[in-house]
N, C-alpha and C positions, 0 to 999 in steps of 0.2 A: 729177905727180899728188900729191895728200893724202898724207900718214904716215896709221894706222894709231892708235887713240886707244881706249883702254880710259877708258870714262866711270862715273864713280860718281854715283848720283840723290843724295848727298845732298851731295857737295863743290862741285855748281855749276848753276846753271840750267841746264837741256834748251836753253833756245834758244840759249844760248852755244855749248855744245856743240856744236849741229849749226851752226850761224851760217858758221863756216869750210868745211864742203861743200855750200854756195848752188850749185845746179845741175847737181849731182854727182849721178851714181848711185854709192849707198850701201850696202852688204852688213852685216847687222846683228844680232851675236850675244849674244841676251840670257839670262841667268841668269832660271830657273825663280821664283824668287823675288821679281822683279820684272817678273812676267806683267800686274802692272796697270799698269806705264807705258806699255802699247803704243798705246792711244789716242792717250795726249799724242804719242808719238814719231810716229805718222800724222799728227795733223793740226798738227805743228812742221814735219816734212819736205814737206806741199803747201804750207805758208805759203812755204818757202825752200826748193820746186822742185826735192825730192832725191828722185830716185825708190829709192825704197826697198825691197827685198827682205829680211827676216827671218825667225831660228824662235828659238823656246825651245831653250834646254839647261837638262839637271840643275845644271850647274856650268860655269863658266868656266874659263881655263887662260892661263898667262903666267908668263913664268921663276921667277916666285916662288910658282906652286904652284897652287891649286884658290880659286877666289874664288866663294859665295855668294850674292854682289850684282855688279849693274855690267852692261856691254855694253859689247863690241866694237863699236870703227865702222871699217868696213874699205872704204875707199873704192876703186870698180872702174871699168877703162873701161865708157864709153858702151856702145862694141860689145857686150860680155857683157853681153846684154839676158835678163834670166832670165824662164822663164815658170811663174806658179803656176799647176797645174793640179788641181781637186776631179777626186777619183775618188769616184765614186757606190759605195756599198758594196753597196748590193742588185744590182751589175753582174757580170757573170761578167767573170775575167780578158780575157779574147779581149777583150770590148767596153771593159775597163779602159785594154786595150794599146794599142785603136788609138785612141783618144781622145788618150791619152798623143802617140802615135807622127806624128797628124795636125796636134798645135800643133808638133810639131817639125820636121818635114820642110820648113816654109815657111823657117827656119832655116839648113837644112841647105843646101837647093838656094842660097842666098845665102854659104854660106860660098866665101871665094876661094878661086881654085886656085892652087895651090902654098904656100899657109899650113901644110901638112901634115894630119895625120888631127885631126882637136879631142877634147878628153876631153868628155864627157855627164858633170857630174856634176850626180845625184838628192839632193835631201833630202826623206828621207820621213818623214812622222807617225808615228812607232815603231807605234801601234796598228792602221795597217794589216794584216792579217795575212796575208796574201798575195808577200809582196813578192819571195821568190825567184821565184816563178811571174811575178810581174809585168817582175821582170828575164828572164826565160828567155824571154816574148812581146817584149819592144822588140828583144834580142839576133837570137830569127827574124826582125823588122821590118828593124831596121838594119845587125845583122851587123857587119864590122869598117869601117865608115864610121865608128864613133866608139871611143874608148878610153872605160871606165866606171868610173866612182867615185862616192861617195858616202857619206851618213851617214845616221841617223834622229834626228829632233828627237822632246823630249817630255819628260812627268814623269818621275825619275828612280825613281817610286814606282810608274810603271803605270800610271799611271788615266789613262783620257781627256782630254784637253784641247784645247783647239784652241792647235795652236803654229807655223804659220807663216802667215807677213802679208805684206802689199805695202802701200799707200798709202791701201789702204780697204778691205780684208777680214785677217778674223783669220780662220783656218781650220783645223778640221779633218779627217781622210780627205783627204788633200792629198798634192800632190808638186812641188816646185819644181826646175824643170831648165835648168842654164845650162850653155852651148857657152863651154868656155876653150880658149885656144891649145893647138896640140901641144905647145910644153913646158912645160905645165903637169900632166904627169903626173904623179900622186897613185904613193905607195909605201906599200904595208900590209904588216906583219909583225904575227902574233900566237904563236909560240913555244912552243905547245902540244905535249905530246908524248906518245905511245901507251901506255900501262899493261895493258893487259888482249886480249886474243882479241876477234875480232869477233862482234859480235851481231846479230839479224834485227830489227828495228822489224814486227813483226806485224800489228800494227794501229794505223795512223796517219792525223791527218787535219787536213792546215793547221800550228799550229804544238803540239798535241797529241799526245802517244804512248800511248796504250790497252795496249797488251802489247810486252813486248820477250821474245822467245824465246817465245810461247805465254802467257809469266807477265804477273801484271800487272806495268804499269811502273815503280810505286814499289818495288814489292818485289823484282825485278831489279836495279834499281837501288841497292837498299838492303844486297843479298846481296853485291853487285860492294865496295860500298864497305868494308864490314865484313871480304871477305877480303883486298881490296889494304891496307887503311888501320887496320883495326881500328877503326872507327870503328860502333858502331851510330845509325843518322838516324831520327828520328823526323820527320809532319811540321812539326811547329811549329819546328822548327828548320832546317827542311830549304835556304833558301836560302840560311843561315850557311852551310851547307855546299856549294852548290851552284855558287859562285861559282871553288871551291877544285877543286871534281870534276866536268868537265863533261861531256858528251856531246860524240863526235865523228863525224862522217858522214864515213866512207870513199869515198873517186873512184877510180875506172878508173886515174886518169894517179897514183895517188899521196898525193893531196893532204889535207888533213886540215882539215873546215870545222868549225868550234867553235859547239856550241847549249847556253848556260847554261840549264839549268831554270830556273826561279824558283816553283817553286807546284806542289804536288799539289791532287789534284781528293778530293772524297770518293770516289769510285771507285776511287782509286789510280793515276790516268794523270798521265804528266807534261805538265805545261806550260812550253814554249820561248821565248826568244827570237829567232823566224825557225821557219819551216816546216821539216819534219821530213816528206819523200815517205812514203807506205806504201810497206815492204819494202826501206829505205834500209839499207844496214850501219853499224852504230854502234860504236862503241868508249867505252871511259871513259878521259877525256884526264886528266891530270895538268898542273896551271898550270905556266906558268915561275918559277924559282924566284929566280935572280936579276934585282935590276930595274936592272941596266948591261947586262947581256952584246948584247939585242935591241937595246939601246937604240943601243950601240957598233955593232950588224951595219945598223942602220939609218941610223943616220950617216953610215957609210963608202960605202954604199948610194948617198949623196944628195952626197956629197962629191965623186963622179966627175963631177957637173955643175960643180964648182967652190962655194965658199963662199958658201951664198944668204945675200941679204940678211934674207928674214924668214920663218919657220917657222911655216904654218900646218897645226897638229894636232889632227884628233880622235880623245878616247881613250878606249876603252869603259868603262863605268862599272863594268861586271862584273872589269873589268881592274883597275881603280881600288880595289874593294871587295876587290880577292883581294890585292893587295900592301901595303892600305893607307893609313901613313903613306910606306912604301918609293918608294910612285906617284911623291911628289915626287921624289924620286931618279932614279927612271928617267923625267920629265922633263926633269931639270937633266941628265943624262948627254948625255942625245940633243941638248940643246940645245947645252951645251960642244964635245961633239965634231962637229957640226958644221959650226961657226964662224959661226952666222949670229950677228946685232944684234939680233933680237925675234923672239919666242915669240907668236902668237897661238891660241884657237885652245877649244874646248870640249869635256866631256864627253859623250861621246854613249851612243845605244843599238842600236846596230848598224853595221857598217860596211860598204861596200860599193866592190870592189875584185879584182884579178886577182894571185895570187899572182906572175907573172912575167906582165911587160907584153904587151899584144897578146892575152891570153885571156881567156875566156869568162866572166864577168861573174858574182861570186858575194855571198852574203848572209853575212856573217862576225859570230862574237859575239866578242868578247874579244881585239881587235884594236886598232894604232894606227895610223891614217890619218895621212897629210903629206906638205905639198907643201914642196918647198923652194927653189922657182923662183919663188914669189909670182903672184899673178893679174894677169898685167903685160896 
């Protein structure tokens, strides 16, 4: 099969470019900033029969750090045939799921036996807003026939846009879902850690918090930060800070799922990345401080497979914006230690992923996704 080719629009013709996967299906990661070459790259890929599955990201990502411009071309087997599916937004979850749930099953029933269990991984339009609910519908649907992973494509600023494509649709409120091998299981660590007592989400709804403890949510929120940190927030500055102090939703088993605000409302409610249940328990997490330590525990992580040949990582931008310049660093750590040959791999805005393999299918903010077995 193809190598794996990080293209720049302005050091060489598109058709050159694609010219070497004539007949290939093609997996296609493009930087936010070059949202207007997706035409051309539709109708280069039906000239030269590459069926083509893409999204936008914020940012690109490759040993050498966070690239602007450009796109991955990640060439895949035939077999991992992905299906982009529009979800209708005036749709209630239930009829979201089994839309979802009815392109995939034709899928499933064809998958051979004894290949082992396949991972489900989703990439979805960040701006959906529904999406933990929409994983918690396919999870009652499928259950563990499949392992789940996934990302969110989109502006690295919020706003709408339509960010994935196939051969002849750009689209947005979308979901793109490919069946990869059993070992190609995806590993997420996000490294986040407890600072404060738990707290009630009072009134919540979708990816919105109205009151935490009775109070409203910014000023919770703002009373939390000022006594851990000494920090008083206002909001104009609030997502400077928000990246740094996140909210965390407390589970039953333990577990700790990371919801960066980004935005207060004139009201004083926060706004999340990823839903926030009414009556969830929260906490105020505190980021990881070093950017090797995760970096090292996930290496070592991916090293009991043996030294993959190529790293493909998505890595939250919330994660990105709270370390930095640092981010590179904890790139290049996780990449060294290792020992793969190439880094591919983009910024994302949400990840989607099982803290410990085989369970139940969660919506993560401030996370790094990676597979280290490649999409063989």
């Amino acid at each position: 099969m193809m190598q794996p080719a990080f293209l720049s629009f302005d050091a060489q013709p598109l058709a050159d470019a694609l010219q070497p996967y004539r007949g290939e299906r093609l997996d296609l990661l493009l930087a936010e900033q070059d949202a207007g070459h997706v035409a051309e790259l539709q109708q280069q890929c039906r000239r030269l029969d590459i069926q083509l599955s893409g999204a936008l990201f914020p940012r690109l990502i490759s040993r050498h750090g966070f690239h602007e411009h450009g796109a991955w071309l990640l060439p895949r087997p035939a077999s991992h045939a992905p299906l982009l599916i529009p979800l209708d937004p005036a749709a209630c979850t239930d009829l979201q799921v089994s839309t979802l749930c009815d392109a995939l099953l034709p899928q499933l029933a064809q998958w051979p036996e004894g290949a082992g269990v396949p991972t489900l991984f989703l990439t979805f339009d960040a701006m959906i807003p529904n999406i933990a609910s929409l994983l918690e519908g396919i999870y009652l649907h499928l259950a563990d026939r499949v392992n789940y992973a996934g990302v969110n494509a989109g502006s690295g600023q919020f706003r709408p846009m339509p960010c994935l494509f196939d051969n002849h649709r750009l689209l947005a409120q979308a979901v793109c879902c490919t069946l990869l091998p059993h070992h190609s299981y995806p590993l997420l660590e996000h490294g986040y850690q407890l600072t404060a007592q738990p707290m009630l989400a009072t009134s919540s709804e979708g990816n919105k918090i109205a009151f935490i403890d009775w109070e409203p949510a910014f000023s919770r929120y703002q009373s939390l930060v000022q006594q851990q940190f000494q920090q008083r927030l206002t909001p104009d500055q609030f997502y400077q800070y928000g990246v740094h102090l996140p909210l965390g939703l407390l589970r039953a088993n333990g577990d700790v799922i990371v919801r960066i605000p980004v935005a207060v409302t004139d009201e004083g409610a926060l706004l999340c990345v990823g839903e926030v249940p009414d009556h969830s328990i929260l906490t105020l997490l505190k980021a990881p401080q070093s950017p090797t330590a995760h970096a090292i525990e996930l290496a070592e992580k991916l090293s009991r497979h043996g030294a993959p040949e190529r790293l493909e990582i998505y890595y939250c931008t919330g994660r990105q914006q709270h370390f930095g310049e640092q981010s590179t660093l904890e790139l290049k750590t996780l990449f060294s230690h290792s020992g793969a040959h190439e880094l591919v791999g983009a910024l994302s805005l949400g990840e989607i992923g099982s803290l410990r393999p085989g369970e139940y299918p969660l919506f993560h903010n401030g996370a790094i996704l990676c597979n280290g077995e490649g999409w063989r």
